[in-house]
C-alpha positions in Angstrom: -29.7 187.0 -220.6 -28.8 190.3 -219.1 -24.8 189.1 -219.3 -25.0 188.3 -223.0 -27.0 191.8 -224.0 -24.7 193.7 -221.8 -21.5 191.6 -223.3 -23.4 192.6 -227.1 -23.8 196.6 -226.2 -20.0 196.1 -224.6 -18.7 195.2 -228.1 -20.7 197.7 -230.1 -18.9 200.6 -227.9 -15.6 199.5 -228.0 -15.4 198.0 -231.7 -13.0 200.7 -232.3 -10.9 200.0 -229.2 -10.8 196.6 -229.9 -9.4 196.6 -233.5 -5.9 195.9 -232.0 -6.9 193.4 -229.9 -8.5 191.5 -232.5 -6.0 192.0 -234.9 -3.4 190.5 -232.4 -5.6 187.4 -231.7 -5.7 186.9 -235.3 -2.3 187.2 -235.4 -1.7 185.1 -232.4 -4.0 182.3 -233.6 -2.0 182.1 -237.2 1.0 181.7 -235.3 0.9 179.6 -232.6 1.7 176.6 -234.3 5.4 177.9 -235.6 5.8 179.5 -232.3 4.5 175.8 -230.4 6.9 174.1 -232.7 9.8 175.6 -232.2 9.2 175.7 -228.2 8.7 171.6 -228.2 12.3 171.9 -229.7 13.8 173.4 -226.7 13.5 176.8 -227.5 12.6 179.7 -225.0 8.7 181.1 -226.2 10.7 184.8 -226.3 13.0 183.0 -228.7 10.6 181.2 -230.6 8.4 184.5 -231.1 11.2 186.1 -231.9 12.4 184.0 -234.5 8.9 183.6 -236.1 8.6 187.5 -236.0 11.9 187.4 -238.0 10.9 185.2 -240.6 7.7 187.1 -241.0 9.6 190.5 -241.4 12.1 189.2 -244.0 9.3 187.7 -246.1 7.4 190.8 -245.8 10.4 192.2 -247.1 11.0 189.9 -249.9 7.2 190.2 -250.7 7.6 194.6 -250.5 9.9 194.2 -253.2 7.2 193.6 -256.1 3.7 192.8 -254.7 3.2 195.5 -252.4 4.6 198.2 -254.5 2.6 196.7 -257.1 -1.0 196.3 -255.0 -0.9 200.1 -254.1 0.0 201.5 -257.8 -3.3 198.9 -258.5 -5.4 200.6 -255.9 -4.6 203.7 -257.1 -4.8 203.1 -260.6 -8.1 201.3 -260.5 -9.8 204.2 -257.8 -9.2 206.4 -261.6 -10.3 204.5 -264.0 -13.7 203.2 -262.3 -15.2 206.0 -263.9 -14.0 205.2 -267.5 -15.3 201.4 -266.7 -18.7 202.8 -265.6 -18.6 205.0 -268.9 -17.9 201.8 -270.6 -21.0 200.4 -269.1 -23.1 202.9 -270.1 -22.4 202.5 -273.6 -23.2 199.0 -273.4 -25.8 198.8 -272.0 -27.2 201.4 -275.0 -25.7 198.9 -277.7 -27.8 196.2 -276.0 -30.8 198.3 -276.6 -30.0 198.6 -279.8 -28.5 195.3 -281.2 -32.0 194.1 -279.1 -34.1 195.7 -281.1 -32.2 195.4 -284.6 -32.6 191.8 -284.0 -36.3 191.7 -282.7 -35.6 190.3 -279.2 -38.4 190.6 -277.2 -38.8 194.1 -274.9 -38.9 192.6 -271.7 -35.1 190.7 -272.3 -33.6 193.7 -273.6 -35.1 196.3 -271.2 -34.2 193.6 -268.4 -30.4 193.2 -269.9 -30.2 197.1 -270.2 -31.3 197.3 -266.6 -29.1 194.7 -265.2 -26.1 196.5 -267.0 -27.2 199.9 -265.9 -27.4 199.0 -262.0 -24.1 197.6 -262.5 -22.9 200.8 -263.5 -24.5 202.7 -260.8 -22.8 199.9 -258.1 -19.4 200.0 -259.5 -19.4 204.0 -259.2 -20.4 203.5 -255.6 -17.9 200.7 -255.4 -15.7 203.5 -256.5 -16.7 206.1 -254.0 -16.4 203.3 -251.3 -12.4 202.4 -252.7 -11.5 205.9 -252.1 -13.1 205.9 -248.6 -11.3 203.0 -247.7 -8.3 204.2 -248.7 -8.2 207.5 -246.8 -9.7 205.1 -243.7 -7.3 203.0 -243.9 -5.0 205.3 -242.6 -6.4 205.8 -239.1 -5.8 201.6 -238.8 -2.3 202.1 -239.1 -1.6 202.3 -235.3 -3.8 199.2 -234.8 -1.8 197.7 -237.1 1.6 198.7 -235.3 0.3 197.8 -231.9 -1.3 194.5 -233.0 2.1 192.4 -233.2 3.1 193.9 -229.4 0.1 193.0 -228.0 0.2 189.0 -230.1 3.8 189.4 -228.7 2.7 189.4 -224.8 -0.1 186.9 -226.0 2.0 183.8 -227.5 4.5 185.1 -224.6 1.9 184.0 -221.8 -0.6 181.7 -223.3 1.1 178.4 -221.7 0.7 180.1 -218.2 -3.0 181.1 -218.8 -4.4 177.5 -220.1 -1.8 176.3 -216.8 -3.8 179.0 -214.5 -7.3 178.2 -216.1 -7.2 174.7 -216.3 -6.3 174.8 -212.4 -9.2 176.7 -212.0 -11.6 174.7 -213.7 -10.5 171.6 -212.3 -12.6 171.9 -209.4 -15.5 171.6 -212.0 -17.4 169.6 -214.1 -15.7 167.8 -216.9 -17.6 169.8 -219.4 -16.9 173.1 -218.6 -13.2 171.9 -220.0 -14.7 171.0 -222.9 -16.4 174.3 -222.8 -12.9 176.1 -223.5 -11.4 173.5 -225.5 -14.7 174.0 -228.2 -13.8 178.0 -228.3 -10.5 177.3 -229.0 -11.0 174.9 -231.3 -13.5 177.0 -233.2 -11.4 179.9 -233.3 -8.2 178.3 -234.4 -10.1 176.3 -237.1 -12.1 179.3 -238.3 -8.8 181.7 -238.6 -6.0 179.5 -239.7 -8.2 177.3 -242.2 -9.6 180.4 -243.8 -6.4 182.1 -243.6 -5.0 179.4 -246.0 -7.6 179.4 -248.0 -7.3 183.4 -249.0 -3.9 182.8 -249.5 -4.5 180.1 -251.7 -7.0 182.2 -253.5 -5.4 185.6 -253.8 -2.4 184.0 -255.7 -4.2 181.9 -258.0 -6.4 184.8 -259.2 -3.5 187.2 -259.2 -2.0 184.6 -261.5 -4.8 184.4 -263.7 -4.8 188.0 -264.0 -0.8 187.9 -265.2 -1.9 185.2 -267.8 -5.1 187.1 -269.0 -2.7 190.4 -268.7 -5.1 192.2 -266.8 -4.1 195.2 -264.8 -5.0 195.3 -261.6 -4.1 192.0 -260.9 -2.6 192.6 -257.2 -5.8 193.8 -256.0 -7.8 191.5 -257.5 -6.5 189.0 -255.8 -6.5 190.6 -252.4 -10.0 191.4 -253.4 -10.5 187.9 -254.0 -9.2 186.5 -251.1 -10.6 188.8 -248.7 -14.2 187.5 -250.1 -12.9 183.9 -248.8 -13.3 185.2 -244.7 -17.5 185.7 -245.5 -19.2 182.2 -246.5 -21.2 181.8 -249.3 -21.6 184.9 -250.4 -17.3 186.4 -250.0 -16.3 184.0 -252.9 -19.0 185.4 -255.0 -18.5 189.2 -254.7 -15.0 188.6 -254.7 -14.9 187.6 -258.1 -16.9 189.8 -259.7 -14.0 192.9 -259.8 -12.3 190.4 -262.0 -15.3 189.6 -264.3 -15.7 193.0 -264.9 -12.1 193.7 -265.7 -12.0 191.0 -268.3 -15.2 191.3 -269.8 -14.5 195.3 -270.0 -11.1 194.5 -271.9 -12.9 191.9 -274.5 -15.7 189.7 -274.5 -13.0 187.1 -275.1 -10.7 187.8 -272.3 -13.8 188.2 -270.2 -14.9 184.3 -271.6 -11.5 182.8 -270.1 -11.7 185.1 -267.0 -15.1 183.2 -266.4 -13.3 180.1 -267.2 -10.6 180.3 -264.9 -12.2 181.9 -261.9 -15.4 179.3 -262.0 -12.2 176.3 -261.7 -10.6 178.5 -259.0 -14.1 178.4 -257.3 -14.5 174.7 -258.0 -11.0 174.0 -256.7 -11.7 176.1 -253.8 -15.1 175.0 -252.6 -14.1 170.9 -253.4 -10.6 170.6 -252.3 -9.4 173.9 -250.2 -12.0 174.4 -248.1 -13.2 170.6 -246.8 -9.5 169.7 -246.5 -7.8 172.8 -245.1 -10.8 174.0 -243.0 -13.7 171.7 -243.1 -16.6 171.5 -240.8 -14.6 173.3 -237.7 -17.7 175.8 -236.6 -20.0 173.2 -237.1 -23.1 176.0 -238.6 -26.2 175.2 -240.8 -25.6 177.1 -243.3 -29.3 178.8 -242.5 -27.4 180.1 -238.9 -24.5 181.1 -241.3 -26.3 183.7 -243.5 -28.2 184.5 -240.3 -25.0 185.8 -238.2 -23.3 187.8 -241.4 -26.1 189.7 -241.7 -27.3 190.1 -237.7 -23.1 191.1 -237.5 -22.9 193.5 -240.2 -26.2 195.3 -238.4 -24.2 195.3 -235.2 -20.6 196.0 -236.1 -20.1 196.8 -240.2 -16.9 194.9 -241.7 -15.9 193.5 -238.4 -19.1 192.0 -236.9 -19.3 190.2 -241.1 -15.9 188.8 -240.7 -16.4 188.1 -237.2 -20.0 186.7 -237.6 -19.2 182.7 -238.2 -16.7 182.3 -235.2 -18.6 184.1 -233.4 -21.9 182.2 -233.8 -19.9 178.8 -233.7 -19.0 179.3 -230.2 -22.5 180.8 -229.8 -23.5 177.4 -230.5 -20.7 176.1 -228.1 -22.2 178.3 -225.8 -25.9 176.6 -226.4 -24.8 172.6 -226.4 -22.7 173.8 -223.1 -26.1 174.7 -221.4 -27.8 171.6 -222.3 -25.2 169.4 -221.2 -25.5 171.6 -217.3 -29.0 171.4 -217.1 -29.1 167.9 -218.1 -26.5 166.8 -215.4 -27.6 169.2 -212.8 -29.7 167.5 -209.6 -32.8 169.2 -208.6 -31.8 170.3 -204.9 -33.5 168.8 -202.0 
């Protein structure tokens, strides 16, 4: 017990130091499999990295040449107009008043209508105030983001000769406390590389509908989008309302298809992405789910939310490990 609340108060202190490290075990986790691939084949892991490294560069060069140019004239396009779309929803929010009483709609609908759109207003200026924070934060993770591929380097280097080294450790134990590391991994690995796929698929099919509803913004609302896919439950949700606004600000029709479109990306998302590409790999209730976003956005902000479901999956590793010592472990005589 003392272990686990000193490993807890460990991570709070050094959340910041850590950003690099988890970054590259991210990183290390997404590609492994290339990396494992290509070393099966007879090539050298230095190679292997290398050449995987390689690829990733020239498609983040291919990709620099429209989307990102295009995501950061988004981001700072959108940080100016937020106050014009929060404008926009004051002024709607008074025509509902007004069309509600011109038609003799009961008090209670409009006033709640009117309130609804006016706390909207009030979240998408601080949604505003948050963009521009992000942005200027954003900055100080740029060396995180530099060191993280040196330090996934040295990891996809020497991961072969650590599973060698622990697997001769643990072989003077129990068969379970293999199965012990096998489950982290395998909760890890399923966790990042099933939902990485699944933000990819997102972003691009909501940047997509943005090009055919020609809404601006449409880089960032996809990021936005498929960021939301990393947080169960709830990320899908929020990440689709930036777009709903967008759409519904341009025209209620436009808004109408927007709602169309993003409720079959959600379908398509939730009944085909997500069981086939990532499935039941932490193996939560979803009661322990909404339980360990909010317990690890208490504890760490943004990191401890996206951290929170592989983090309580091998929790519950951790818990069906202990059952299974103390139900094979002999009372001494």
């Amino acid at each position: 017990m003392g272990l686990g609340l000193a490993s807890v108060l460990a991570l709070v202190l050094l959340r910041k130091v850590l950003i690099p490290f988890i970054l590259a075990a991210f990183l290390s986790y997404m590609l492994e499999p290339p990396v494992g691939f290509l070393n099966r084949r007879g090539m050298s892991r230095a190679g292997a990295i290398a050449l995987v490294y390689l690829a990733i560069f020239t498609a983040a060069v291919l990709l620099g040449v429209y989307f990102i140019p295009r995501f950061f004239q988004d981001l700072r396009e959108i940080s100016m107009a937020i106050p014009k779309y929060a404008q926009a929803l004051a002024q709607l929010s008074e025509r509902a008043y007004q069309v509600g009483k011109e038609y003799n709609v009961p008090e209670g609908f409009v006033q709640g209508i009117a309130g609804a759109l006016s706390r909207l207003e009030t979240r998408l200026v601080g949604a505003g105030e948050g963009l521009v924070q992000a942005i200027l934060s954003s900055v100080s993770l740029v060396p995180h983001i530099l060191l993280a591929p040196v330090i996934a380097y040295y990891i996809l280097r020497d991961i072969n000769k650590w599973r060698h080294n622990t697997l001769l450790r643990m072989s003077r134990y129990p068969l379970h406390y293999m199965d012990l590391v096998r489950d982290i991994d395998r909760v890890f690995a399923g966790f990042i590389r099933g939902q990485s796929l699944v933000a990819l698929f997102v972003t691009i099919m909501v940047w997509a509908a943005s090009i055919l509803l020609k809404l601006r913004y449409g880089a960032v609302l996809g990021v936005i989008s498929g960021l939301g896919e990393f947080i169960p439950y709830f990320g899908p949700v929020i990440g689709s309302i930036p777009i709903l606004v967008v759409a519904f600000l341009s025209s209620p029709i436009t808004g109408l298809w927007a709602l169309v479109l993003v409720g079959f990306i959600q379908w398509f998302d939730s009944t085909v992405l997500v069981p086939r590409v990532t499935g039941e790999r932490v193996g939560l209730h979803p009661l322990w789910v909404i339980f360990a976003i909010f317990a690890g956005g208490e504890l760490l902000g943004f990191w401890g939310i996206f951290l929170a479901v592989p983090l309580a999956g091998i929790f519950r590793v951790f818990l069906r490990f202990l059952r299974t010592v103390l139900k094979h472990k002999t009372p001494q005589q």
